[in-house]
BAFI-3210 file (N, C-alpha, C; in Angstrom, 3 decimals, decimal comma, padded with zeros to 6 digits):
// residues 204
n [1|2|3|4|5|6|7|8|9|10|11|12|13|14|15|16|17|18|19|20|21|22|23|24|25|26|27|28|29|30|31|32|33|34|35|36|37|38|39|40|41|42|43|44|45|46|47|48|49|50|51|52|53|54|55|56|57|58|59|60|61|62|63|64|65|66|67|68|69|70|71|72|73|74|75|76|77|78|79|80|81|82|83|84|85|86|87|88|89|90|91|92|93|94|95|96|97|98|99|100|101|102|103|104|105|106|107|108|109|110|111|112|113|114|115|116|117|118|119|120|121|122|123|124|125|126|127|128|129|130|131|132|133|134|135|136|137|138|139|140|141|142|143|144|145|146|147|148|149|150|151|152|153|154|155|156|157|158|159|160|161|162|163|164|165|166|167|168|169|170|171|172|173|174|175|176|177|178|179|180|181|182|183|184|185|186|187|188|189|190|191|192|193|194|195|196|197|198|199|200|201|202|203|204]
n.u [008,504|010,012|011,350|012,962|014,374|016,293|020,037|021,740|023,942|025,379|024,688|026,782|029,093|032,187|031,854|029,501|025,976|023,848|024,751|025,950|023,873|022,116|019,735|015,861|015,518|018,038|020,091|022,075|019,822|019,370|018,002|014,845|013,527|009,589|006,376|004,021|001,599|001,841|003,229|002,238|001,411|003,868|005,327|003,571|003,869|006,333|006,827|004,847|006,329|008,390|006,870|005,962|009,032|009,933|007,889|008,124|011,216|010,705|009,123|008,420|008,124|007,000|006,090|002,680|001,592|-001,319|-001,678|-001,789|-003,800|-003,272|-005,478|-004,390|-002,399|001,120|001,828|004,707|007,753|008,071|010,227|011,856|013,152|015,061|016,703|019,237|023,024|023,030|021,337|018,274|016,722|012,795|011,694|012,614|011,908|012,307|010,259|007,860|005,331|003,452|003,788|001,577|002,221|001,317|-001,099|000,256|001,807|-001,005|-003,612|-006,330|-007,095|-008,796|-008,515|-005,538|-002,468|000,478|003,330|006,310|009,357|011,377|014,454|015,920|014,427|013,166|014,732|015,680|013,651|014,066|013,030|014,312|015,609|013,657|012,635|009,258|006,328|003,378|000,424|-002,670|-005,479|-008,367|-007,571|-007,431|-005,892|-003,105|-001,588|001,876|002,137|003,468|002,332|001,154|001,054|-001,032|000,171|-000,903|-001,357|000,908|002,474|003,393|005,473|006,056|006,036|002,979|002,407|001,689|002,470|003,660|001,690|-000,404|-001,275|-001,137|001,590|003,528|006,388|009,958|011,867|015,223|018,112|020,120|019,378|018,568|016,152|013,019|010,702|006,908|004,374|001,267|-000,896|-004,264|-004,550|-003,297|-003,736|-004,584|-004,438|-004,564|-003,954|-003,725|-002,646|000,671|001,345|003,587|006,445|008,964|011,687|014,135|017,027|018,469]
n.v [-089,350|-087,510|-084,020|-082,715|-084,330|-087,224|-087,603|-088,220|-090,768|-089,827|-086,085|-086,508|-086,392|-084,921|-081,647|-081,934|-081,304|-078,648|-075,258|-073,968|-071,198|-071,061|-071,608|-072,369|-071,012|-069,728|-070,528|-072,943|-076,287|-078,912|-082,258|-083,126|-085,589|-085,946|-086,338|-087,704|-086,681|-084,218|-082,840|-080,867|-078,930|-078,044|-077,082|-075,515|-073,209|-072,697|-071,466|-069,516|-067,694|-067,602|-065,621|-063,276|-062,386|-061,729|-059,615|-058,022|-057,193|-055,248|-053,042|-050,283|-047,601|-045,511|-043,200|-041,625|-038,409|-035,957|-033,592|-030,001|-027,198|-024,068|-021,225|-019,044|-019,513|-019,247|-017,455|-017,692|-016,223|-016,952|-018,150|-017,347|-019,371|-018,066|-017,063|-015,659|-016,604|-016,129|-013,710|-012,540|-009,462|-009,611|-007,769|-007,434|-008,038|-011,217|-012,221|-014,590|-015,304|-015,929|-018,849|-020,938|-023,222|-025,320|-025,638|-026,512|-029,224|-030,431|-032,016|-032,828|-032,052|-033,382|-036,061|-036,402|-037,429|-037,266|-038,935|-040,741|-041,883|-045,178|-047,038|-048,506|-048,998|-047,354|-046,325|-045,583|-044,122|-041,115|-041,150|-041,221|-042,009|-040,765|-038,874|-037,165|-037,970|-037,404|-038,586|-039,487|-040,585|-040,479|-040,592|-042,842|-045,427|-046,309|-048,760|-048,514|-046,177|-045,062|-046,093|-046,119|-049,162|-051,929|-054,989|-058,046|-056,527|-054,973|-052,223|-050,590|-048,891|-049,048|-049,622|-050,201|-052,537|-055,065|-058,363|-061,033|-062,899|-061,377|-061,582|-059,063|-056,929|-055,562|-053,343|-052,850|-050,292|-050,096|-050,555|-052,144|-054,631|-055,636|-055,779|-057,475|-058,298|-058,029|-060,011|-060,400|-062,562|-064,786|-065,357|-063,743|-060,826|-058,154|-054,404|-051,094|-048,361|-045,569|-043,156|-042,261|-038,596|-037,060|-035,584|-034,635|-032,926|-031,573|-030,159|-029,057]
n.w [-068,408|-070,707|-070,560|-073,013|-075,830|-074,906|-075,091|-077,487|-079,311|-081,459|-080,611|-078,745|-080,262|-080,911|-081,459|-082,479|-081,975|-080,698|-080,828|-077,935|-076,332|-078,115|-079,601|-078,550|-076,120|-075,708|-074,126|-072,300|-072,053|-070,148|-069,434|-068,104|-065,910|-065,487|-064,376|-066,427|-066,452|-065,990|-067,829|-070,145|-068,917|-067,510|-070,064|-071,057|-068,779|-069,362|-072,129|-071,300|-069,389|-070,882|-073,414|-071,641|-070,176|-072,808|-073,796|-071,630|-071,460|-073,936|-073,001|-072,536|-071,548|-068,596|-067,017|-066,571|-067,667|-067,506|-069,204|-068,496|-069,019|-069,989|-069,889|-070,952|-072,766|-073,498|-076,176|-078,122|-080,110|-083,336|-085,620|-088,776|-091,004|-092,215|-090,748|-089,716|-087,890|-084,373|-082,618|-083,240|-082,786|-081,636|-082,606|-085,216|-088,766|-088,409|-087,256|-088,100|-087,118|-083,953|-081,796|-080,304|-078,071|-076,426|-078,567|-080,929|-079,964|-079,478|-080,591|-079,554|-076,653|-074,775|-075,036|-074,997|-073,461|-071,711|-072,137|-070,183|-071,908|-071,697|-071,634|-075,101|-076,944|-079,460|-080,739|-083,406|-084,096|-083,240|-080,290|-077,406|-074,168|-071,608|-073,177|-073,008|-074,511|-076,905|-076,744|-078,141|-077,826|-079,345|-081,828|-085,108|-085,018|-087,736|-089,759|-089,370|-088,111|-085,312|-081,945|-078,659|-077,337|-075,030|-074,233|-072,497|-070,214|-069,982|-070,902|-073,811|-076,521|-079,760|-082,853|-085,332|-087,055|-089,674|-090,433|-092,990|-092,256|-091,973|-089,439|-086,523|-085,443|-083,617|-083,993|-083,177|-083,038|-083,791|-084,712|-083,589|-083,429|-080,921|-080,095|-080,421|-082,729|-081,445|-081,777|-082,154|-080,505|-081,251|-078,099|-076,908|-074,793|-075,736|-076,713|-078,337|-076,655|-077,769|-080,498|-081,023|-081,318|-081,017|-079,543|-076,870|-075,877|-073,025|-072,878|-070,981]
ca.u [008,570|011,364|010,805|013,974|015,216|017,751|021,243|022,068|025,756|026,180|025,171|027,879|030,284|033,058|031,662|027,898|024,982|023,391|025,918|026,032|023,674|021,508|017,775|014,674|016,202|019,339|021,369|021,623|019,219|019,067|017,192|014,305|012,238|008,492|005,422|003,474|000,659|002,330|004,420|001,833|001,578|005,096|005,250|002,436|004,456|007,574|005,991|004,072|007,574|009,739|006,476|006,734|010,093|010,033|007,492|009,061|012,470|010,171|008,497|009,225|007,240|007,085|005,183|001,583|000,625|-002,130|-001,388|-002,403|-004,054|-003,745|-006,460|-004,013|-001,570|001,656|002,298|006,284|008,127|008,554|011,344|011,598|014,448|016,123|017,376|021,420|023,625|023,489|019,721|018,043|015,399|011,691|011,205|012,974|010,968|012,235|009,224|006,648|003,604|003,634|003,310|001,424|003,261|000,176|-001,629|001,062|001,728|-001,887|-004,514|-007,860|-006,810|-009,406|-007,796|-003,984|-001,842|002,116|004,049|007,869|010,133|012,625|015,203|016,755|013,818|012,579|015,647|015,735|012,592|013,986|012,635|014,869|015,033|013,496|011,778|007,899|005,846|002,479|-000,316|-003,730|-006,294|-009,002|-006,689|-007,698|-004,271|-002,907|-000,681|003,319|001,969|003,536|001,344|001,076|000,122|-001,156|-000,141|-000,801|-001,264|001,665|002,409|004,893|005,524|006,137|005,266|002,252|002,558|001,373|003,453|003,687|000,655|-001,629|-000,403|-000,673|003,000|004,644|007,698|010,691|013,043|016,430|018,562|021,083|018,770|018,747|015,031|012,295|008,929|005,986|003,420|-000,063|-001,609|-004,846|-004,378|-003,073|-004,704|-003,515|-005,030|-004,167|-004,234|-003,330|-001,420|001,676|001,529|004,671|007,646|010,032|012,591|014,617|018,374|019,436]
ca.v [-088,616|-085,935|-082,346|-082,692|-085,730|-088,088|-087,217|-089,822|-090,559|-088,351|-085,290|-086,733|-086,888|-083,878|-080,868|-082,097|-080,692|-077,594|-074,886|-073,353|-070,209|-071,108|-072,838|-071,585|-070,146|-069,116|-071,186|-074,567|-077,070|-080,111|-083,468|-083,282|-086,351|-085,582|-087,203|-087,841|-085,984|-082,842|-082,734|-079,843|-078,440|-077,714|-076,726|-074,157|-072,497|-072,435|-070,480|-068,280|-067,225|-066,931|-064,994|-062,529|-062,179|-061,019|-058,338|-057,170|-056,529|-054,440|-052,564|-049,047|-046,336|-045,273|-042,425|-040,772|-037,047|-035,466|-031,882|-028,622|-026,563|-022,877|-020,412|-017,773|-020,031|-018,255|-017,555|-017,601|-015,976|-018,361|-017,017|-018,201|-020,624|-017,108|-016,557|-016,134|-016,832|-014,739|-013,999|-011,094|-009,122|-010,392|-006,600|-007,508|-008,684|-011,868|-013,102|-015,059|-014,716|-016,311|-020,619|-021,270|-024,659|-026,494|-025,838|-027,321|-030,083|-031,131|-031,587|-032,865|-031,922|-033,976|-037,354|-036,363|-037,588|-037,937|-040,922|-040,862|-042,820|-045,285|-047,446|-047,938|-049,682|-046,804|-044,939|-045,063|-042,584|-039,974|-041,357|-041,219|-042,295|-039,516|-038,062|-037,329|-038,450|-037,011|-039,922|-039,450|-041,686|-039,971|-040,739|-044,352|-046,274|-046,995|-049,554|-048,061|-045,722|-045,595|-046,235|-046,691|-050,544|-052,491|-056,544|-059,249|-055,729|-054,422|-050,898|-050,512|-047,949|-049,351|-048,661|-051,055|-052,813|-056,423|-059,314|-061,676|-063,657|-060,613|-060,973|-058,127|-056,758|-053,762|-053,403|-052,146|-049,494|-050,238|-051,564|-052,897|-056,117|-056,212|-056,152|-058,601|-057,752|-058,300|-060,586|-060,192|-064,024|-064,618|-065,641|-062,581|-059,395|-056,774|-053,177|-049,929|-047,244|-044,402|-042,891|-040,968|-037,792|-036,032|-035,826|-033,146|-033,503|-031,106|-030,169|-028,250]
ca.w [-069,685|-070,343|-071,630|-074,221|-076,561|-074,604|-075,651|-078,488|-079,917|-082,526|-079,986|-077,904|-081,126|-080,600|-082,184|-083,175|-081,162|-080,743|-080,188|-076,485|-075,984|-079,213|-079,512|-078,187|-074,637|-075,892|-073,059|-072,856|-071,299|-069,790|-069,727|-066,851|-066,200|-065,048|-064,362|-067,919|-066,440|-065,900|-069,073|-070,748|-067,651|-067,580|-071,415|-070,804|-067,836|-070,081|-073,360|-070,472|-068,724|-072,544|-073,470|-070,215|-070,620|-073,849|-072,956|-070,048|-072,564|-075,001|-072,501|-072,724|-070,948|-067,393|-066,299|-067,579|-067,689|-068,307|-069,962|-068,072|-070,082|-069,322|-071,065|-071,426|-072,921|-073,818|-077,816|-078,401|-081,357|-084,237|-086,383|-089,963|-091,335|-092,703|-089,466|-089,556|-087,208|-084,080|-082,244|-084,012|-081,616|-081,685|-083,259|-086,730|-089,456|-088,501|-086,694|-088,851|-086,337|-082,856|-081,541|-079,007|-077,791|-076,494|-079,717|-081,791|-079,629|-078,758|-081,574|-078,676|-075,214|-073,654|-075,458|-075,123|-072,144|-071,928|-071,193|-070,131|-072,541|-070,848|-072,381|-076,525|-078,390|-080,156|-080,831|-084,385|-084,696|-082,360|-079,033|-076,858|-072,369|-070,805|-073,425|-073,378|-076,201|-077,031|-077,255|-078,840|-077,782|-080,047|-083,158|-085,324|-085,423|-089,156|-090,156|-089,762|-087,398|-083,334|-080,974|-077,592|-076,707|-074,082|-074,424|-071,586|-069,441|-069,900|-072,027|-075,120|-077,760|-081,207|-084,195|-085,137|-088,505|-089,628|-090,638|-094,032|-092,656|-091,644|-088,055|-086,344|-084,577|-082,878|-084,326|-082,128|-084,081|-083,190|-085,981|-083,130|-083,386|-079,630|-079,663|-081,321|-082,859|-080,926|-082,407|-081,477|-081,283|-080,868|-077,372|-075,870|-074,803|-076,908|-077,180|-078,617|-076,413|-078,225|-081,496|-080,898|-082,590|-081,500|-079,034|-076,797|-074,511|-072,648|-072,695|-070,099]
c.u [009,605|011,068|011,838|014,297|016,181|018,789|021,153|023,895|025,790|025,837|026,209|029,474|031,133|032,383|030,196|027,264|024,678|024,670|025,582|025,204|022,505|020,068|017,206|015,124|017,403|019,819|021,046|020,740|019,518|018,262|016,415|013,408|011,030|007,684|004,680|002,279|000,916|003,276|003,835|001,599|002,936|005,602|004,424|003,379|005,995|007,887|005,407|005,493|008,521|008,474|006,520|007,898|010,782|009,339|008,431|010,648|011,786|009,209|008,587|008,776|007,292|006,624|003,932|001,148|-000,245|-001,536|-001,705|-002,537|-004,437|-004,585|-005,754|-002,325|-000,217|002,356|003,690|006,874|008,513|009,128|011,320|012,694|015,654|017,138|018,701|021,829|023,498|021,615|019,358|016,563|014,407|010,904|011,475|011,879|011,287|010,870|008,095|005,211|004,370|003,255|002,923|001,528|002,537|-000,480|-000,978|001,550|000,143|-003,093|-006,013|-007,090|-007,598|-009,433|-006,309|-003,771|000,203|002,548|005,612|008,298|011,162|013,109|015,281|015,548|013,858|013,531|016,047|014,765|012,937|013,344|013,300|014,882|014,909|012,707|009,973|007,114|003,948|001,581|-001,781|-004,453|-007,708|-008,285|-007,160|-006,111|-004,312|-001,673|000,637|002,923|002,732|002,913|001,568|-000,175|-000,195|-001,259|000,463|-000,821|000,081|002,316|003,636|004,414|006,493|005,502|004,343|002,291|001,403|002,697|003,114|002,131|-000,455|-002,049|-000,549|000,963|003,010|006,008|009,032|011,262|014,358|017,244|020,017|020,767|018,357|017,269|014,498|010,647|008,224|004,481|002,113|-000,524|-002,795|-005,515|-004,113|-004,095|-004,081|-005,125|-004,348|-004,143|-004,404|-002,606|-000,498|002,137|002,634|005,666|008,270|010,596|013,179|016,378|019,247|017,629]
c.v [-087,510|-085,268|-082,367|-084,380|-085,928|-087,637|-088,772|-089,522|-089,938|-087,013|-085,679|-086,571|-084,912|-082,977|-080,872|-081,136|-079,830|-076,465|-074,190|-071,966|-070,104|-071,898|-071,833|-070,342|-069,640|-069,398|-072,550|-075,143|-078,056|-081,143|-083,331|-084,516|-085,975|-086,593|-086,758|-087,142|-084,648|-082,115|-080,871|-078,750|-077,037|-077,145|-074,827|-072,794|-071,888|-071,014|-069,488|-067,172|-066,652|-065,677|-063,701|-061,871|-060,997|-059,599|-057,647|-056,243|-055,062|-053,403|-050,960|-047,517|-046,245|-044,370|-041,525|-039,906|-036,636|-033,889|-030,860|-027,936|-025,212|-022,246|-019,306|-018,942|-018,928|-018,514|-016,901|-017,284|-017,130|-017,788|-018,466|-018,390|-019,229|-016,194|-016,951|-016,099|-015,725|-014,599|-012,784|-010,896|-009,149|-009,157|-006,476|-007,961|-010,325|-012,973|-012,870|-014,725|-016,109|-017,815|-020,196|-022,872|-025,826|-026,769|-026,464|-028,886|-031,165|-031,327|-032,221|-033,050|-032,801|-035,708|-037,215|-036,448|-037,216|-038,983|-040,592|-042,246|-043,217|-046,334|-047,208|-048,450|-048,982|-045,620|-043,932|-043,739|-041,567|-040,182|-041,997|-041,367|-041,197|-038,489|-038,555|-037,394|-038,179|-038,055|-039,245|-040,095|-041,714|-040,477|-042,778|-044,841|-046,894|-047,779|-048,675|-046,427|-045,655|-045,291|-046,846|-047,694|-051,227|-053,930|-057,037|-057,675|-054,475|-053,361|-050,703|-049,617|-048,348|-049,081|-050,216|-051,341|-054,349|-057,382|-059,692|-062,581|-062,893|-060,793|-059,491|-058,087|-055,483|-053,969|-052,445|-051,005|-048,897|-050,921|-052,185|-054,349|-056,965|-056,261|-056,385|-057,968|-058,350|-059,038|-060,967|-061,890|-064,010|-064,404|-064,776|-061,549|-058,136|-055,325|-051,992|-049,204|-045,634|-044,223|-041,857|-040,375|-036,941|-036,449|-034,499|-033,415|-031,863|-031,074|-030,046|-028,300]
c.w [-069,562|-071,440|-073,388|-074,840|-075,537|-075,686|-076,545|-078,676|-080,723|-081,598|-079,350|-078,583|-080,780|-082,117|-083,186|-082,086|-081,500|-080,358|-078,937|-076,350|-077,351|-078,907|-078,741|-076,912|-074,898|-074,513|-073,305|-071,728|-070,803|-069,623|-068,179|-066,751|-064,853|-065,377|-065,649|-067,750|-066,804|-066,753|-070,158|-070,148|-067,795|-069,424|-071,655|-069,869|-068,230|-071,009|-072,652|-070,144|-069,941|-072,958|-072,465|-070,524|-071,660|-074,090|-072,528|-071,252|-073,322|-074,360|-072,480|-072,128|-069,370|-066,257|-067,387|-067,118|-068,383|-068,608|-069,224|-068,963|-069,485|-070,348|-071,135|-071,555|-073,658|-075,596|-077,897|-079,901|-082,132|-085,323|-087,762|-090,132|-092,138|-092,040|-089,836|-088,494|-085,785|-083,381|-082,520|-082,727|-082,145|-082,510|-084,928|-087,328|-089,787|-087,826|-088,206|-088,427|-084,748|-082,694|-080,201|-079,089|-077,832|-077,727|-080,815|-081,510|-079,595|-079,932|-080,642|-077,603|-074,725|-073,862|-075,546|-073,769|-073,162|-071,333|-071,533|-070,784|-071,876|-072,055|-074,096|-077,028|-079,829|-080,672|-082,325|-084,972|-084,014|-080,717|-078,355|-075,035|-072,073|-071,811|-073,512|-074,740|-075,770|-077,362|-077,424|-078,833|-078,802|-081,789|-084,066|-085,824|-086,827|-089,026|-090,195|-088,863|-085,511|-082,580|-079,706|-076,730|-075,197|-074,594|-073,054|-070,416|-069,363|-071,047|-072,251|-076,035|-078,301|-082,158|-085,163|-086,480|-088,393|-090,492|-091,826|-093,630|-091,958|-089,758|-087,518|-085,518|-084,475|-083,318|-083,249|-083,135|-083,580|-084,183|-085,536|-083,401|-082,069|-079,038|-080,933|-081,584|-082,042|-081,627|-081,716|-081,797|-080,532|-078,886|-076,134|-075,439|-074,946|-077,119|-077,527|-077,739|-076,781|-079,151|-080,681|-082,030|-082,186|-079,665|-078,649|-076,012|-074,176|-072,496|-071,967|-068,863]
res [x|x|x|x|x|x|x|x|x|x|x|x|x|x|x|x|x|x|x|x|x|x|x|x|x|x|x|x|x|x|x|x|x|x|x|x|x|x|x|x|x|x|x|x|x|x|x|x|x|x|x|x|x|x|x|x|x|x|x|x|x|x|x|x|x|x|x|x|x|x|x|x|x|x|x|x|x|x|x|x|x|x|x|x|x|x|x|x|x|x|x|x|x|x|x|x|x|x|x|x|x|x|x|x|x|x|x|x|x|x|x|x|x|x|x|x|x|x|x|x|x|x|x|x|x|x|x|x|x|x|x|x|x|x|x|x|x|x|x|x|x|x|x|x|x|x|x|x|x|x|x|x|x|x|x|x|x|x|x|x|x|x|x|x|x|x|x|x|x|x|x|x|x|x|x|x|x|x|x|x|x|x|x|x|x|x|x|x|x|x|x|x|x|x|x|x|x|x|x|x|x|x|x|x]
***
């Protein structure tokens, strides 16, 4: 039995076929013959590996902190948008009232971690390699929401939508096209871990 159709004459005709780097694998294949037992076998191990794969691409996270939480956290001037050019001293009547950082970042300390952002998926929302992203495990995930998933074991931040046939998916947000939604099928093992409610990176 063989995994692909036998070549016929019209693929053979100059300029028919599939074109080069196109169809399911995006490269080209070849004709294998196998024993008729082992044909689903080999089918199964295929769809496992392109599944995988595709993961692995969309994967996007890389390290998890938990928060320190000091009790004498420090409250920082928060100057209002009428600030001009130029840094006015913390004595003007430009201060509004004071942030404390954690409290703005963190809405249940004892359900918030961080997770280091690596590669482009998610670039269109502002999440960028290397920055930390605030996750919320306490939080109930809504539709068009980003959240940090766990599918087939392995943890992604996308932003969790559903599809035309009530599908769930993680959507990437990259409008290079160089990454593919994630489609939850029954089959997998897919969980939420957490909403992400916010984001900060460092400059210098």
């Amino acid at each position: 039995m063989t995994i692909n159709d036998p070549p016929s004459s019209k693929k053979n005709a100059p300029g028919a076929g599939r074109k080069k780097g196109t169809g399911k694998y995006q490269e080209p294949t070849s004709v294998v013959r196998i024993p008729t037992s082992q044909a689903s076998v080999i089918k199964e191990f295929l769809a496992a590996y392109q599944h995988r794969k595709s993961n692995m691409e969309s994967t996007n996270v890389e390290e998890f902190f938990r928060p320190m939480i000091s009790k004498s956290s420090p409250r920082l001037p928060l100057f209002s948008t009428k600030v001009a050019a130029g840094f006015p001293s913390p004595a003007d009547d430009y201060v509004e009232k004071r942030l404390d950082v954690s409290e703005f970042l963190i809405d249940h300390h004892d359900a918030t971690f961080f997770v280091t952002i690596q590669g482009q998926s998610m670039v269109d929302v502002g999440l960028l390699p290397g920055d930390k992203v605030v996750v919320d495990r306490s939080k109930t995930p809504r539709m068009g929401d980003i959240v940090l998933a766990v599918v087939d074991q392995e943890f992604t931040i996308k932003i969790f939508d559903y599809g035309a046939n009530k599908m769930p998916r993680l959507m990437p947000a990259n409008s290079s096209g160089a990454y593919r939604p994630i489609y939850i099928r029954p089959d997998m093992q897919f969980e939420i871990f957490g909403v992400v409610t916010g984001s900060f990176r460092r400059f210098k």
